[in-house]
N, C-alpha and C positions, 0 to 999 in steps of 0.2 A: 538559433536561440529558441528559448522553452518555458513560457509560463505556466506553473503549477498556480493549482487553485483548490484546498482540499475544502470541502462539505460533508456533514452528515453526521458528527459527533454530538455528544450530549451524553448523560445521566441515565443511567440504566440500571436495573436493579440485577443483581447475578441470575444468572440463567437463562436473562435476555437476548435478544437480536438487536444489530446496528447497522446499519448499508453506510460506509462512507464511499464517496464519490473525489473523484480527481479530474478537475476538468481544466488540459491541457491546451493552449497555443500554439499556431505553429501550424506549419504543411505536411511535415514530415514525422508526424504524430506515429505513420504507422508503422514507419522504422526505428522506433524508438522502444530498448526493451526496460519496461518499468519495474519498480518494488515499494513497497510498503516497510517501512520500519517505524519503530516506537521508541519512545523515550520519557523515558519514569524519574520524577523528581530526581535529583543525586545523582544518574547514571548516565551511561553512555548512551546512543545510540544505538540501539539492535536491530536485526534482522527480522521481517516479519514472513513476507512473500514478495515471488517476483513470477515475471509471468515473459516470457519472448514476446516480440515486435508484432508475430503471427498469432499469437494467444495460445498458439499450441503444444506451448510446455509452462509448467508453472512448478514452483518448489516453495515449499512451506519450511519454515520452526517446528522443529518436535514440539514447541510449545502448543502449537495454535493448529497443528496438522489433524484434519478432523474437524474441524472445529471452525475454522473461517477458509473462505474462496476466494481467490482474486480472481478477476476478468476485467476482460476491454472491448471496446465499442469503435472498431476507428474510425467507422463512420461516424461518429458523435465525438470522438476526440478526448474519450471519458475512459479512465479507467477507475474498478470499482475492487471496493474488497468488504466482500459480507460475511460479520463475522455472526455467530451463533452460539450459543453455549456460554456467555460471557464471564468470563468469573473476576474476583478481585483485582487478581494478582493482572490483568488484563487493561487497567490502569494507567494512562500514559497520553502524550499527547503524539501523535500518530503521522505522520509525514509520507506523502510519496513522493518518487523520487525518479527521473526518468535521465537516459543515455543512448547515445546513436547504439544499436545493436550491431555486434559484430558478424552475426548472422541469421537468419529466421528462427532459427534453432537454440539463440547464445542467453541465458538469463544469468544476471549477477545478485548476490548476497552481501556483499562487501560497499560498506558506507564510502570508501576511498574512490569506488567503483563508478558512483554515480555523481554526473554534470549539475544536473537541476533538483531543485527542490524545493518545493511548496513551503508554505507558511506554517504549516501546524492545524490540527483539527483536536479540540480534547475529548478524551472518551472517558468517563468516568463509571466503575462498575462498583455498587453496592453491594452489600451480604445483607 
């Protein structure tokens, strides 16, 4: 079992920087391969970033590729995603979302894909 805990959202005007943080429960934090997805009034659920157990693969959105990082900490139990460049459309309240990894190597994209999930973080970007 796996408590999410997201921090670090707020109001930000376009062109700025935001660090959310996810900060995980659990022993087996570091076999867990995490992601970051977003969710915009009206819409589904999307893809943001996901990163392997080991931290050494990560896969972004063409949206946000460039432009925001995930990473993790296992010794802190934290996973982070710092995004940069913030524009509008970037809008949404923001969720990570964590699952046993199927191997050091294995990162998923897919909302069906992942066990746990945090509460929500909102990120709000002005023009």
């Amino acid at each position: 079992q796996v408590q999410l805990v997201e921090s670090g959202g707020g109001a930000v005007q376009a062109g700025g920087s935001l660090r959310l943080s996810c900060a995980a429960s659990g022993r087996t934090f570091s076999r867990y391969a995490m992601g970051w997805f977003l969710q915009a009034p009206g819409k589904e659920r999307e893809f943001v970033a996901a990163i392997t157990w080991s931290g050494g693969s990560t896969y972004y959105a063409d949206s946000v590729n460039g432009r925001f990082t995930i990473s993790r900490d296992n010794a802190k139990n934290t996973l982070y995603l710092q995004m940069n460049s913030l524009k509008p459309e970037d809008t949404a309240v923001y969720y990570c979302a964590a699952r046993p990894g199927y191997s050091s190597s294995t990162y998923y994209t897919q909302v069906y894909e992942y066990q746990y999930w945090g509460q929500g973080t909102q990120v709000t970007v002005s023009s």
